[in-house]
VEXTITOR-254097 format. One record per residue (C-alpha): residue number from 1; x, y, z; residue in one letter. Coordinates in pm, 1 decimal, padded with zeros to 6 digits. Example, Ala and Ser with C-alpha at 12.3 -4.5 7.8 and 13.67 -1.06 7.14 Angstrom:
<kemars>
  num         X         Y         Z  residu
    1   01230.0  -00450.0   00780.0       A
    2   01367.0  -00106.0   00714.0       S
</kemars>
This chain:
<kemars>
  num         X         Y         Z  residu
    1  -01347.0   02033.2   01919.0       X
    2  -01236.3   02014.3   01548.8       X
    3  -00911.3   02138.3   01618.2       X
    4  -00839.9   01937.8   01923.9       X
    5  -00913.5   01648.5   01733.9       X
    6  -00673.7   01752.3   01503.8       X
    7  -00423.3   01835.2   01719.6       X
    8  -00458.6   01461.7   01857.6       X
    9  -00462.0   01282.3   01567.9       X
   10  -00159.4   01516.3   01399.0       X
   11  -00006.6   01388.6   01780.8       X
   12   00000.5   01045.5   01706.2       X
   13   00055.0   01033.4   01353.9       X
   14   00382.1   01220.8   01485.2       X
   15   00443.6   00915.2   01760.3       X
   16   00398.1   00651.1   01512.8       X
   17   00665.2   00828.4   01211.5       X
   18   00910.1   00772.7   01542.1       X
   19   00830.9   00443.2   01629.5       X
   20   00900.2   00344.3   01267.6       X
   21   01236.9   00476.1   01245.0       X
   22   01140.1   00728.3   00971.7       X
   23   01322.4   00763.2   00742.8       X
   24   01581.7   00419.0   00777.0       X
   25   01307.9   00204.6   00871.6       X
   26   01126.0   00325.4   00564.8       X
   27   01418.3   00251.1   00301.8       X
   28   01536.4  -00041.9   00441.5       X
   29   01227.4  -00229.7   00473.7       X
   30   01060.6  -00137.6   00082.7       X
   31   01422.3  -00147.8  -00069.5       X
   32   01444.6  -00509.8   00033.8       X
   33   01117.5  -00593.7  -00102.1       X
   34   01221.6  -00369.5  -00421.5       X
   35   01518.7  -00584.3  -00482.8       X
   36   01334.8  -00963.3  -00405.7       X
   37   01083.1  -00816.0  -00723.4       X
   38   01330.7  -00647.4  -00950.5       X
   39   01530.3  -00973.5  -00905.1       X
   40   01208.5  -01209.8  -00997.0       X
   41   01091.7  -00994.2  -01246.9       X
   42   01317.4  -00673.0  -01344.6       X
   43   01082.2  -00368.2  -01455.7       X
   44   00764.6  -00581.9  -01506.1       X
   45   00752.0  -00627.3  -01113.9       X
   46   00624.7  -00261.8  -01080.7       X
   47   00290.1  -00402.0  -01298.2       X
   48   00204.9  -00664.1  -01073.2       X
   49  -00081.9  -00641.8  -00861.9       X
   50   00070.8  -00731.0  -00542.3       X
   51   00422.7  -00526.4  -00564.6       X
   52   00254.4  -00145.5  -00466.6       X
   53  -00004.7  -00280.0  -00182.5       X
   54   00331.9  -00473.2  -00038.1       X
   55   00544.2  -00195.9  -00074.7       X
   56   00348.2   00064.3   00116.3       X
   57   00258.0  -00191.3   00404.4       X
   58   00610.9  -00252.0   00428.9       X
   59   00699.0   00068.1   00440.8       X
   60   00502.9   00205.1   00666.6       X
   61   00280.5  -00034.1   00904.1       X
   62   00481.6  -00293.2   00868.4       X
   63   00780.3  -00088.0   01032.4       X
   64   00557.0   00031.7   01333.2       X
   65   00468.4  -00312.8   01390.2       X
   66   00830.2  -00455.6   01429.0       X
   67   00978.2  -00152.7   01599.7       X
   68   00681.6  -00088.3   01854.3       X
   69   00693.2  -00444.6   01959.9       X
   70   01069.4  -00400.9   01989.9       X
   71   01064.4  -00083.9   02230.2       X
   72   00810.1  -00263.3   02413.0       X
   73   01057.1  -00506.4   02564.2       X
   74   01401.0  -00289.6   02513.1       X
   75   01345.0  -00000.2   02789.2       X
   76   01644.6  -00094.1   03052.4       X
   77   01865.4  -00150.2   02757.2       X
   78   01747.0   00137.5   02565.9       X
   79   01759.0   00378.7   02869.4       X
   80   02187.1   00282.9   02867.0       X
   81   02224.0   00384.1   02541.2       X
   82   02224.7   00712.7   02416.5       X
   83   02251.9   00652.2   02072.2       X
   84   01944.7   00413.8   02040.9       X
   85   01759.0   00714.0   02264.3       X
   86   01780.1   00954.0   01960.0       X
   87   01684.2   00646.7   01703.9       X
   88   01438.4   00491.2   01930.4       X
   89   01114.2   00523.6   02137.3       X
   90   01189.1   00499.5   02479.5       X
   91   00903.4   00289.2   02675.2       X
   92   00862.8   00264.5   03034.5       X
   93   00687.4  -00035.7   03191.1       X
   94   00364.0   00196.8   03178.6       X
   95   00314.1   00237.0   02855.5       X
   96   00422.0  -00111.8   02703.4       X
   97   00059.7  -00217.5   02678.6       X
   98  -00033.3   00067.3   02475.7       X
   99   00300.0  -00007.4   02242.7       X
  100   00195.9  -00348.5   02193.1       X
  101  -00182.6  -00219.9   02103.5       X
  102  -00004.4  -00009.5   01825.4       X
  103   00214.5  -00294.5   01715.5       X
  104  -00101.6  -00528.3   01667.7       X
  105  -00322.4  -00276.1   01509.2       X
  106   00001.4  -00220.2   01292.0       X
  107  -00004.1  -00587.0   01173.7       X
  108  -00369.1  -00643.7   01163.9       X
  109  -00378.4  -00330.2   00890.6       X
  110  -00213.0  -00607.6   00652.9       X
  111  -00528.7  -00778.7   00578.2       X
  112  -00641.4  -00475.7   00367.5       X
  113  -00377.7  -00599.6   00123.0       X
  114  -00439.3  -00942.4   00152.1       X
  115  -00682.7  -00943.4  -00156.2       X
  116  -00361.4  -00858.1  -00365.7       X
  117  -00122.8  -01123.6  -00272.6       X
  118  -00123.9  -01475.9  -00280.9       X
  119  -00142.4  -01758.4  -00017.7       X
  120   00189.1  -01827.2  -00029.1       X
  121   00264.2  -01429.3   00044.8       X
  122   00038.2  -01415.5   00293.0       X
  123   00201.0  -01737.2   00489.9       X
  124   00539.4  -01573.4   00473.7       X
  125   00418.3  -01217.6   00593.9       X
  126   00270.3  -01417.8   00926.3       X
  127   00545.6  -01608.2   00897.7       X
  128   00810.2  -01318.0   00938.2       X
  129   00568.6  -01190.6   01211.0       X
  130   00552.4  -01441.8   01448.3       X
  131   00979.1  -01429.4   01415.3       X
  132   00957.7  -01090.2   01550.3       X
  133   00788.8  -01165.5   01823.0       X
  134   01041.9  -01482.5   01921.5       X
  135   01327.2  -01256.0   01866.6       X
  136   01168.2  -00926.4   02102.6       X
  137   00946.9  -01122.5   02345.4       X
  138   01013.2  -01262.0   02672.7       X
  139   01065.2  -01567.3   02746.9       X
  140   01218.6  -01657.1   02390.9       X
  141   01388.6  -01284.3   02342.4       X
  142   01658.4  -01457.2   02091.5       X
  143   01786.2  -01120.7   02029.3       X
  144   02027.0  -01158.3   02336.0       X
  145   02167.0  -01498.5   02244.3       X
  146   02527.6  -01504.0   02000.6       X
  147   02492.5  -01636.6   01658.2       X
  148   02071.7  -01680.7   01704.8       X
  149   02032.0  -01294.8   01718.3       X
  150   02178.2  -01256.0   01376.0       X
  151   01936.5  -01518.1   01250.3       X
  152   01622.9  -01450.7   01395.7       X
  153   01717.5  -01047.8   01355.8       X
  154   01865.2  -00922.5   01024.0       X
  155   01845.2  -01197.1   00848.3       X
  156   01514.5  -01315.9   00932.9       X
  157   01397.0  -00984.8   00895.3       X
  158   01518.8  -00816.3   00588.2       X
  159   01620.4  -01162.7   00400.2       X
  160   01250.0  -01267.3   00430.7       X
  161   01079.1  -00947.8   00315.8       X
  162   01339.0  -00968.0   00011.8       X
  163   01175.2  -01315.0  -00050.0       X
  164   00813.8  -01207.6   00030.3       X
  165   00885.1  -00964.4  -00281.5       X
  166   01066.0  -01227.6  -00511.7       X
  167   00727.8  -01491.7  -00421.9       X
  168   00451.5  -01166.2  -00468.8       X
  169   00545.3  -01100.8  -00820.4       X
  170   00657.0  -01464.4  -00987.4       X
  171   00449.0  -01686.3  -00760.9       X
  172   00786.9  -01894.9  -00679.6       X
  173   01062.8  -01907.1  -00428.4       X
  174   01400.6  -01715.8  -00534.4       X
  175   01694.0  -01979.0  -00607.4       X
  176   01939.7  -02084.9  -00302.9       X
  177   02200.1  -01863.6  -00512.3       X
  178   02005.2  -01565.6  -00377.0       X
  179   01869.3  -01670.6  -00027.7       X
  180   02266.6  -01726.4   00058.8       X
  181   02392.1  -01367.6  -00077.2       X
  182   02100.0  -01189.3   00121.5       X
  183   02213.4  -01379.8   00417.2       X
  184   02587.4  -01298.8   00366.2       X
  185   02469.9  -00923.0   00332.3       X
  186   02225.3  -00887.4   00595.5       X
  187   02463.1  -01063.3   00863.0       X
  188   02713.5  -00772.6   00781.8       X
  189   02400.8  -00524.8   00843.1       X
  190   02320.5  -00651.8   01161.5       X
  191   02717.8  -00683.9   01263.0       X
  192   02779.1  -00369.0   01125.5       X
  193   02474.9  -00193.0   01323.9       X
  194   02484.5  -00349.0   01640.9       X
  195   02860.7  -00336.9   01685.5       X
  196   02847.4   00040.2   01785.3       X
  197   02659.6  -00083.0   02109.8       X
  198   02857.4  -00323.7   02220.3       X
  199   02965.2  -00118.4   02532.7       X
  200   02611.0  -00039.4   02633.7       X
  201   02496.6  -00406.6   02574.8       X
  202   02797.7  -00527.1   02786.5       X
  203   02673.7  -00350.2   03064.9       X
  204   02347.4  -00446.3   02977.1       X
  205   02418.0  -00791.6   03040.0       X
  206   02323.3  -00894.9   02712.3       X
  207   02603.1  -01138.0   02509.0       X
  208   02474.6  -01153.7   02143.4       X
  209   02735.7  -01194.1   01859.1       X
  210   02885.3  -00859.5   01859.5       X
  211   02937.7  -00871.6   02221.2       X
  212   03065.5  -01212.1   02175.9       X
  213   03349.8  -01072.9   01928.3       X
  214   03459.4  -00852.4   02230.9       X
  215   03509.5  -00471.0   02107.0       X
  216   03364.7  -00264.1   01849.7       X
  217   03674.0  -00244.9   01624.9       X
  218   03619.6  -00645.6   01580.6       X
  219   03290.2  -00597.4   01497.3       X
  220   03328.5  -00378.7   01218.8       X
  221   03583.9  -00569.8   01075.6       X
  222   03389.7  -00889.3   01056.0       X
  223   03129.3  -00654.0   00853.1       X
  224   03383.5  -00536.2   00670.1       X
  225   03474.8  -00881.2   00554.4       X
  226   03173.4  -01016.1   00525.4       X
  227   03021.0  -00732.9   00263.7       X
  228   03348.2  -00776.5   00086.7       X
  229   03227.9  -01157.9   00042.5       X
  230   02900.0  -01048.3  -00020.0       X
  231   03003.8  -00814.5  -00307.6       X
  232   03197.9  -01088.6  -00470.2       X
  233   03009.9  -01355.2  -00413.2       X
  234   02736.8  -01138.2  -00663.5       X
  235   02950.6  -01073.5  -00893.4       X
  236   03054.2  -01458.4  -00945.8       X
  237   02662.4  -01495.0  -00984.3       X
  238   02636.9  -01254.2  -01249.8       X
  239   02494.2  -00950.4  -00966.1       X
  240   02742.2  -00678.6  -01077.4       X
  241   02485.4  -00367.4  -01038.8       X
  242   02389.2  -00592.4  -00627.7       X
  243   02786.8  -00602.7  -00595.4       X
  244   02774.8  -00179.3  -00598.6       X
  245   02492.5  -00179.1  -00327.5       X
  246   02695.0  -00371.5  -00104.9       X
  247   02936.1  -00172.2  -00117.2       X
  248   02755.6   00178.1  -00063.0       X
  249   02495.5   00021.3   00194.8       X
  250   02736.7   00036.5   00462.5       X
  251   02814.4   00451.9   00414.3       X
  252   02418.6   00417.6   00415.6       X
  253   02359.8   00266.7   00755.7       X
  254   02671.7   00480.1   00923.6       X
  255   02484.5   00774.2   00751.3       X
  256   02182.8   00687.0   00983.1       X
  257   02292.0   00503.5   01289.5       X
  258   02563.9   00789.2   01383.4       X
</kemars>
């Protein structure tokens, strides 16, 4: 009985390190928090009290919950595209409920940590929730809509967990100077990553941006351009060591989208 139980557990512990896009998921979502506290705070971040229970939440359960509720609603999209079929968790219609079970249980873990944070952390967090459901869910779904999907995806996504970390460890909201350069860079992200499925999105019937700019060399030229303005606009604001990252991330995201 022991080892069955085990076996089961070891099972779904397996199920749920796929649904959250280990090991991408993992780096993406804790290096944007990293860099919202480094930039608040520099080293001193690391000895706040809320940096290390946001980190690991955002690491982990925090990437089940936005990528189970995403497979929930992606399956006849998904199931045309072989490259999101290796990255992905493929859900037919019955086993949706259970995805969405995992996804809430995912997000409801965050209340262990909410002793650690603040008020104003813990607004944003439910905040940056309830955008992930808008952006995946039916009726709103604005993931399939030009110009919206970059806001309510990338951007929304990444650009508020990088604030979530700059508001855990300093108590205050990061200047406009660095809410636009996380835009500029996570709107290349998102161009940059989705552009390799425009075909299968095309015949998917969905027109977001990318399908919008018509072919996949056009999207990965507008990234191109726009991480070049991202890397300079952080240099003019004094961001030379943020001006490198832009410049590597993309080799980063080919390395584990391809």
């Amino acid at each position: 009985m022991t080892r069955i139980i085990t076996m089961s557990a070891l099972k779904m512990f397996k199920k749920l390190v796929k649904i959250s896009r280990f090991p991408h998921f993992w780096i993406w979502n804790a290096g944007f928090l990293f860099w919202g506290a480094m930039l608040a705070a520099g080293g001193e971040a690391f000895s706040s009290q809320s940096f290390w229970p946001l980190f690991f939440w955002f690491t982990f359960p925090a990437s089940i919950f936005s990528n189970a509720i995403n497979d929930a609603f992606d399956y006849e999209t998904d199931l045309k595209n072989p490259r999101k079929q290796s990255l992905e968790s493929i859900v037919p219609k019955n086993e949706v409920e259970e995805m969405l079970w995992i996804s809430f249980v995912a997000f409801v873990s965050v209340v262990i940590i909410f002793p650690f944070i603040s008020i104003l952390t813990q607004w944003m967090i439910l905040f940056w929730a309830a955008m992930a459901i808008v952006y995946n869910v039916p009726p709103f779904r604005f993931k399939q809509y030009p110009v919206i999907d970059i806001v309510f995806g990338g951007i929304r996504h990444f650009v508020t967990i990088a604030i979530i970390g700059y508001v855990a460890v300093s108590g205050n909201l990061p200047p406009f100077s660095l809410i636009l350069l996380g835009i500029a860079f996570c709107t290349a992200g998102s161009v940059l990553y989705s552009s390799l499925d425009v075909p299968y999105d095309l015949a998917a019937g969905i027109k977001n941006t990318t399908v919008r700019l018509g072919t996949i060399r056009r999207g990965l030229m507008s990234a191109a351009v726009l991480y070049v303005i991202s890397a300079i606009y952080s240099l003019s604001i004094g961001l030379w060591l943020f001006s490198l990252l832009v410049l590597i991330f993309p080799i980063f995201i080919f390395f584990n989208i391809l």
